[in-house]
N, C-alpha and C positions, 0 to 999 in steps of 0.2 A: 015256294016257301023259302027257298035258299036265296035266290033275289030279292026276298022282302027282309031277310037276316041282314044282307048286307047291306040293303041300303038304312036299314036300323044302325047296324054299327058304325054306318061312315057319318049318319048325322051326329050319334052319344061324340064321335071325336071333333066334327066340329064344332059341338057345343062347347066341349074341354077346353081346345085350342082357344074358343071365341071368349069365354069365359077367364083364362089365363090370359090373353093379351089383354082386357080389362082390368084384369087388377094388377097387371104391368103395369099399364096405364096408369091404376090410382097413385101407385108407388111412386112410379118416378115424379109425379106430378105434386106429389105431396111436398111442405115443408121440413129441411132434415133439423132435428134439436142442437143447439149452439155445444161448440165442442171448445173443453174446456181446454185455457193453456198450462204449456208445462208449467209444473212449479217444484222448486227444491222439497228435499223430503223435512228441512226444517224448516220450512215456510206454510202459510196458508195464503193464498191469491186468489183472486178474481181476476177479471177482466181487467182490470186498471188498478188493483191496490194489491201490495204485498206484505205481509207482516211476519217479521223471520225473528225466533227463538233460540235461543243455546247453539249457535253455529259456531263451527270452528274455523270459518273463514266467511267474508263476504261471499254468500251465495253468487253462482253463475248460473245462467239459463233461467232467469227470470223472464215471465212475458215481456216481449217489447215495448209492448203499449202502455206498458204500468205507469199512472200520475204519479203515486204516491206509495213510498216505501217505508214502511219503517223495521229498524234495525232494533232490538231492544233485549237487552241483558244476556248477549254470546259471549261468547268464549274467546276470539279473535284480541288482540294487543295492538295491533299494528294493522295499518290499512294501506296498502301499494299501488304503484303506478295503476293508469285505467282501470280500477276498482271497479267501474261502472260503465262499461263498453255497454252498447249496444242500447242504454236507456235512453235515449233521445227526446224521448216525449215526455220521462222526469219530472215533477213540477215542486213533488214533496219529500225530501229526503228527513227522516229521523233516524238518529244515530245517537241513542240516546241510553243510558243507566248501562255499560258497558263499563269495560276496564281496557281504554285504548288510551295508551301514553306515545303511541307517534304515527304521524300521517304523513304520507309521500308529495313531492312538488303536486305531481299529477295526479292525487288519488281524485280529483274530479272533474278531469278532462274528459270533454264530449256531451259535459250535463247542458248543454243551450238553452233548455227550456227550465233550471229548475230555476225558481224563486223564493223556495223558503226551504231551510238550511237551519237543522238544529245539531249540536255537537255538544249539548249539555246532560253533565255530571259524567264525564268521562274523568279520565286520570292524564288530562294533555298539560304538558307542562311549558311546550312551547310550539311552536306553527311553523310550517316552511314558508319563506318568503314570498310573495305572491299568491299562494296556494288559490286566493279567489279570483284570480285572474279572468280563468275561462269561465265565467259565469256572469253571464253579460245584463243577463238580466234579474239580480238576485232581488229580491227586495227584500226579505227578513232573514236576520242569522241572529240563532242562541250560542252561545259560549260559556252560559254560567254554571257553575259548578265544576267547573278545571283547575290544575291546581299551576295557574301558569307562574314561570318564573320572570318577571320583568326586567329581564337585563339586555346586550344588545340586541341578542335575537328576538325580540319582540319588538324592537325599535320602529320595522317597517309596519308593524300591527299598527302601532298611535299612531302614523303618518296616513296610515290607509285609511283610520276614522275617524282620520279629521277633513275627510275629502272624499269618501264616497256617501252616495244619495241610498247607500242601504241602512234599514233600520236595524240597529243593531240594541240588545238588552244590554246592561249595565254588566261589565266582567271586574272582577278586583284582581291585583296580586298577592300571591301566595310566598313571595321571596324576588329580590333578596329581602334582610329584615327593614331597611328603609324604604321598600316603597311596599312593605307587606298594607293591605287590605286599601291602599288608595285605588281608585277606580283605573282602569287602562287607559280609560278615554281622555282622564284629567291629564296626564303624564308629562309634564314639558321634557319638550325634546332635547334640550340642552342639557337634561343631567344625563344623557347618552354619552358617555367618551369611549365610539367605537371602532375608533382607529388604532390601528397599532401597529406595529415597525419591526421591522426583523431583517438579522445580517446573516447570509444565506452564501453558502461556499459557491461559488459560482466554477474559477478556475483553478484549477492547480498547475504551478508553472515548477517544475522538478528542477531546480535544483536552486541553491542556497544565494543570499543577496544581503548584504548589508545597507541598502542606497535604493529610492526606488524616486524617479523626478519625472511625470507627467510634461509634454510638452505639445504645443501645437506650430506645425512649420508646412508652409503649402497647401491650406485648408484639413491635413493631415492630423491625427492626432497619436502621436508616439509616447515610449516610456525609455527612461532611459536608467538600467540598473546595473549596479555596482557586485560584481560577481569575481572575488579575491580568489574561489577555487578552483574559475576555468581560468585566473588571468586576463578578463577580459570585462569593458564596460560593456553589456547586449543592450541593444537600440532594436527593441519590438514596436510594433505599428499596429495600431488598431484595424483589424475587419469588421467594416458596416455590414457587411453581407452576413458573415459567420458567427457575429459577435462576439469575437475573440482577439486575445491578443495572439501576434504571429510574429517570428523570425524575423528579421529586417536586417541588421549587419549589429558586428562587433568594432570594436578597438581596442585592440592590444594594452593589458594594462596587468601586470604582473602579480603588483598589488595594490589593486584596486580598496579605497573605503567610500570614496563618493562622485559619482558622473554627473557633473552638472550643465544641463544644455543650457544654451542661451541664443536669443535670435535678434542679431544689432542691426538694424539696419535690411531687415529682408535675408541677412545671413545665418546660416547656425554653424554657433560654436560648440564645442564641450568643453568642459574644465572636468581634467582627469585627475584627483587629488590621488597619490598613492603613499605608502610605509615607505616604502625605500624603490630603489633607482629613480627616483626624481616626476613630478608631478608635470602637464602638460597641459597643452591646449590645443583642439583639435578642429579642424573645416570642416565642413562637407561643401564636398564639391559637386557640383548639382552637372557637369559637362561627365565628370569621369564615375559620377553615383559612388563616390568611397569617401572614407573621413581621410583626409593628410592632415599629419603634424605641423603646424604654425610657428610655436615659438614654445621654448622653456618655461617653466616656472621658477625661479632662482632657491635652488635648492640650501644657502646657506642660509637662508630668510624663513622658509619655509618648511622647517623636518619632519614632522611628523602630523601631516594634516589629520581634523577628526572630522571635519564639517565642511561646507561650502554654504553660502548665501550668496545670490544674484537679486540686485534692483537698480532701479535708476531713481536719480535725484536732480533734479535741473534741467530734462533734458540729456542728464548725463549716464552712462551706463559704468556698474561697478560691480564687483564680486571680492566678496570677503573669504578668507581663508584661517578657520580656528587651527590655528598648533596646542599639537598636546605634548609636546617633548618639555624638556628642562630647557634646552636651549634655543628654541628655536620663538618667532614671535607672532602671536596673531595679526593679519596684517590684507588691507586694501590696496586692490588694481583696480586700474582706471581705462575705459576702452578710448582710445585716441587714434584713428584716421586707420590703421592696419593693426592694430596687436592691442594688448592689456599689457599697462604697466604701472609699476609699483608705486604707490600715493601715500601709502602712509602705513608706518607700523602702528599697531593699534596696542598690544598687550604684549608684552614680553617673558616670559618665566613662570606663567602659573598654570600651564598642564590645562588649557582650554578647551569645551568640550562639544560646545555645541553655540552657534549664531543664529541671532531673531531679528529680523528687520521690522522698526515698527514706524509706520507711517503717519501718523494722527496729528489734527490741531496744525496742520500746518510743520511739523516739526520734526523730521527726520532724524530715527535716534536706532541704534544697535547697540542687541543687550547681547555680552559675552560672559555665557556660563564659566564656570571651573570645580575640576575635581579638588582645586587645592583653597580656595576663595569662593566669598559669596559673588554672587554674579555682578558685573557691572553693567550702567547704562552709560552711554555714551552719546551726546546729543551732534548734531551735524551743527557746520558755523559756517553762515552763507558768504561771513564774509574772511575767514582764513579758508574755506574750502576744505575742511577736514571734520572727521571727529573730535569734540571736545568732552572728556570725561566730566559725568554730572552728577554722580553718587552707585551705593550700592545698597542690594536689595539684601539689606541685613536679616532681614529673619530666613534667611534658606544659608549655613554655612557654606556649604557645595550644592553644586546640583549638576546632573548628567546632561538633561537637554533642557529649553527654555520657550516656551509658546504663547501665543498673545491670543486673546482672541477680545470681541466686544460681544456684550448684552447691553441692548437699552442704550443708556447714555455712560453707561460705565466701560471702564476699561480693565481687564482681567492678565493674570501673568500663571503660566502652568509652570511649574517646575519637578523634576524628577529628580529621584537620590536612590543611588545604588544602596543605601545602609540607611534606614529610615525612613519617614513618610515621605510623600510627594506633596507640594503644595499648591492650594491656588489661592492666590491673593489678589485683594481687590487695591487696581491700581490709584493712589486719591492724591494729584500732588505730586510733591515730595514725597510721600509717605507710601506705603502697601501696608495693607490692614489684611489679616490673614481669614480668608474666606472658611477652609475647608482641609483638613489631611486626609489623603489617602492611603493605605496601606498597601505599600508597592514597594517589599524586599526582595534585591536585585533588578530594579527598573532602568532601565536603559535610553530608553525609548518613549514619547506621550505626543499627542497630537489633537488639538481639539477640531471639530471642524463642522459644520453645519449641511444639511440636506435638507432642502425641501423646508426651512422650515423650522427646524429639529437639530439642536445644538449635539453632540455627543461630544464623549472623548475616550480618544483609545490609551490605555494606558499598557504595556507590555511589564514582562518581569525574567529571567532568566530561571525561575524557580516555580513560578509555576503558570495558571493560566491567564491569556492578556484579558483584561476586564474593560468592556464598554459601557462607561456611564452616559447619561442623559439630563443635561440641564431641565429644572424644576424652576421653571420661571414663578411662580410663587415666592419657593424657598431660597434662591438668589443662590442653589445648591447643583451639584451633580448628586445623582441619585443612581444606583447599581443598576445595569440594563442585563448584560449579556455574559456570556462569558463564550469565547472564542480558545479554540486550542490549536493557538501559535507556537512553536517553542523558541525559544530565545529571540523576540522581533529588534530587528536593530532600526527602525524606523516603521512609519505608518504614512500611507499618502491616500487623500482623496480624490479621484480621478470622474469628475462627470465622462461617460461617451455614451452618446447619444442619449437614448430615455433609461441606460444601465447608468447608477449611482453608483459607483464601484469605492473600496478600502482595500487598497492592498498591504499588505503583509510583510515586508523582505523577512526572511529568518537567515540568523545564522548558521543553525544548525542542524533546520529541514529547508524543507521546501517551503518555495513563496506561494502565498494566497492571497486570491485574488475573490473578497466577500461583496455579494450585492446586496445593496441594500432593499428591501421591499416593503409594500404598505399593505396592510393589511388590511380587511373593513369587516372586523367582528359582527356585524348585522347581514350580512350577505348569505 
């Protein structure tokens, strides 16, 4: 009986056993039920579509797989770099009845597959440039109901839908007031003016300069300034490497107002004009690398330089020297085989303040300011070989400095007045017809000069800050640009090196500045 128990009991276990690995068997064998993907707790998702409610940010850890997303009335403002990592397979994005007023360059990097792209009735008021770049294959995008502002920053919008193959609904603008409610798409590009221009501190060169003379000698490009409180004209040299002005050598000059280089012949000269112990003229010696002394400048002729001009006429080379004394006379050197020598007094007794050499029409003519008289012009005479006085520019009584510049076919005359306005007059003839006053009490200093394009003019003042206008080719006007905080400039120079635009500065009574000019492109 005990051997019939157990062989009872050993079959009930392999029945168990045999019965247990059968419905192993069913189990594993069986189909398991599709398990669903993550989804945010303000989302509802399937397999392929996500639709997200009151979030307070673009959801993360969306299925992978999701076609089609929609975003619709969260909480979120702003939408950031890779907003949508990881969607790849993307097709349908809505991002729609929300309150988002700005999107990132790359709020939709990585979308490859999507093709349709809604962004309507948000609060966007303008788009980063490119922003559809990465989306290669978009074929629909909504943008209606934003409240965009059509100015430059939208500029690259109308360019991009006037030349991509995506379909796009009809968006209007909301501002500014003239192009409120006309379509984006209509938009001619040409009423974009988005460039613009700014003079940006570049270097600062510590310590104070009356005289500042750009020069090129040896494929080199130097500066040569006038610095009465070390005693000394400094000759810096431009670094292409560094982009800077650098040290280079001085020349002794006690008191120094104006360093004027000159290169005759493959040589460079200076003209060192000083107040007292007597004015000069100096080499450079390319064997020994130093400036040496040449020759005098005849100090009984000469007392109290304010200015220097160098040009040539003929073939010939010449440099003017303005005297501001009672007794002394403005007067022309002539460069002949070794040295500059004296050609002709020009102006005697009126405290002269500043020389313009104007080249035009064939007809070589310098105009000589004064603190005591209106300015005179003086024409060249091919055949006594001199200046010949030709009138004066009667509507400016004095003027401090005197500058020429051309617009168009016209020819223009700057002038500055320590006590009163400064003028520009339109040169016609005989005649100047007065363009424009500028209010420039204690002006010293004015210089007009062109970049790229782009007329300006610096105007300084001893009182307060130097003002750069900007010729209004329209208005046949300068119009107010900038304002610069120079203090007391005793001149203005503009210095192309290399792809730097540079305006430097001398001040008397700071430091020299050395401002770059830059362009801006308000659509960027």
């Amino acid at each position: 009986m005990a051997g019939l128990r157990a062989r009872q009991a050993s079959g009930l276990r392999l029945l168990a056993l045999s019965t247990l690995s059968f419905c192993l068997m069913l189990h594993v064998g069986a189909k398991r039920p599709p398990k669903m993907p993550p989804c945010p707790p303000s989302c509802s998702c399937t397999r392929d579509t996500a639709f997200c409610v009151d979030s307070k940010a673009v959801p993360r850890n969306l299925p992978s797989e999701v076609i089609s997303l929609l975003l619709n009335s969260n909480k979120f403002t702003l939408i950031g770099d890779n907003a949508f990592t990881g969607l790849s397979h993307l097709q349908y994005l809505f991002i729609e009845n929300n309150d988002i007023w700005a999107l990132s360059k790359f709020t939709f990097r990585g979308l490859k597959s999507l093709t349709h792209l809604s962004l309507a009735n948000n609060n966007l008021q303008t788009l980063p440039r490119d922003i559809f770049r990465p989306l290669d294959i978009l074929s629909d995008l909504d943008l209606r109901g934003n409240s965009l502002n059509c100015d430059c920053k939208v500029k690259w919008l109308v360019e991009w839908l006037a030349h991509t193959n995506t379909t796009v609904a009809p968006i209007y603008c909301a501002s500014p007031p003239r192009f409120q409610e006309h379509k984006v798409q209509d938009l001619p590009l040409r009423e974009f003016d988005c460039i613009t221009t700014d003079f940006v501190l570049y270097q600062t060169l510590p310590f104070p300069a009356v005289s500042a003379e750009p020069f090129l000698y040896s494929s080199d490009l130097y500066l040569a300034l006038a610095q009465p409180g070390v005693s000394a004209c400094t000759v810096l040299k431009w670094d292409y490497v560094e982009r800077q002005l650098r040290d280079y050598d001085r020349i002794p000059a006690p008191s120094a107002v104006h360093c004027k280089p000159m290169v005759v012949d493959s040589q460079l000269y200076v003209v060192v004009a000083q107040l007292f112990g007597g004015s000069y003229i100096y080499h450079w010696d390319p064997n020994t690398t130093r400036f040496t002394k040449l020759q005098d400048i005849d100090p009984q002729r000469v007392r109290k330089p304010n200015d220097l001009e160098a040009f040539r006429i003929d073939g010939d080379w010449y440099f003017a020297v303005a005297d501001s004394s009672k007794a002394g006379a403005t007067s022309l050197y002539r460069w002949h085989q070794n040295g500059f020598y004296s050609h002709q007094a020009l102006h005697a007794w009126h405290r002269d303040t500043d020389l313009e050499f104007v080249d035009g029409e064939g007809k070589p003519r310098l105009i000589v300011s004064s603190s005591s008289q209106a300015p005179v012009i003086y024409q060249w005479s091919r055949t006594q070989k001199q200046f010949v006085a030709q009138g004066e520019v009667t509507q400016v009584p004095d003027a401090q400095a005197v500058k020429h510049f051309r617009a168009g076919r016209d020819s223009y005359l700057c002038l500055s007045r320590y006590i009163g306005d400064s003028k520009i007059l339109r040169w016609e003839g005989p005649r100047f017809s007065e363009v424009q006053a500028l209010p420039s009490r204690g002006s010293l200093a004015l210089q007009p000069f062109l970049v790229g394009g782009r007329r300006y003019l610096a105007l300084g003042s001893d009182f307060s800050f130097t003002q750069i206008y900007q010729w209004d080719e329209g208005r046949q006007k300068f119009v107010r640009f900038q304002e610069l905080a120079v203090q007391a400039p005793r001149a203005f120079c503009y210095m192309p090196a290399g792809d730097a635009q540079l305006l430097l500065a001398p001040s008397f009574k700071g430091q020299t500045l050395v401002y770059r000019h830059v362009v801006v492109d308000l659509s960027a």
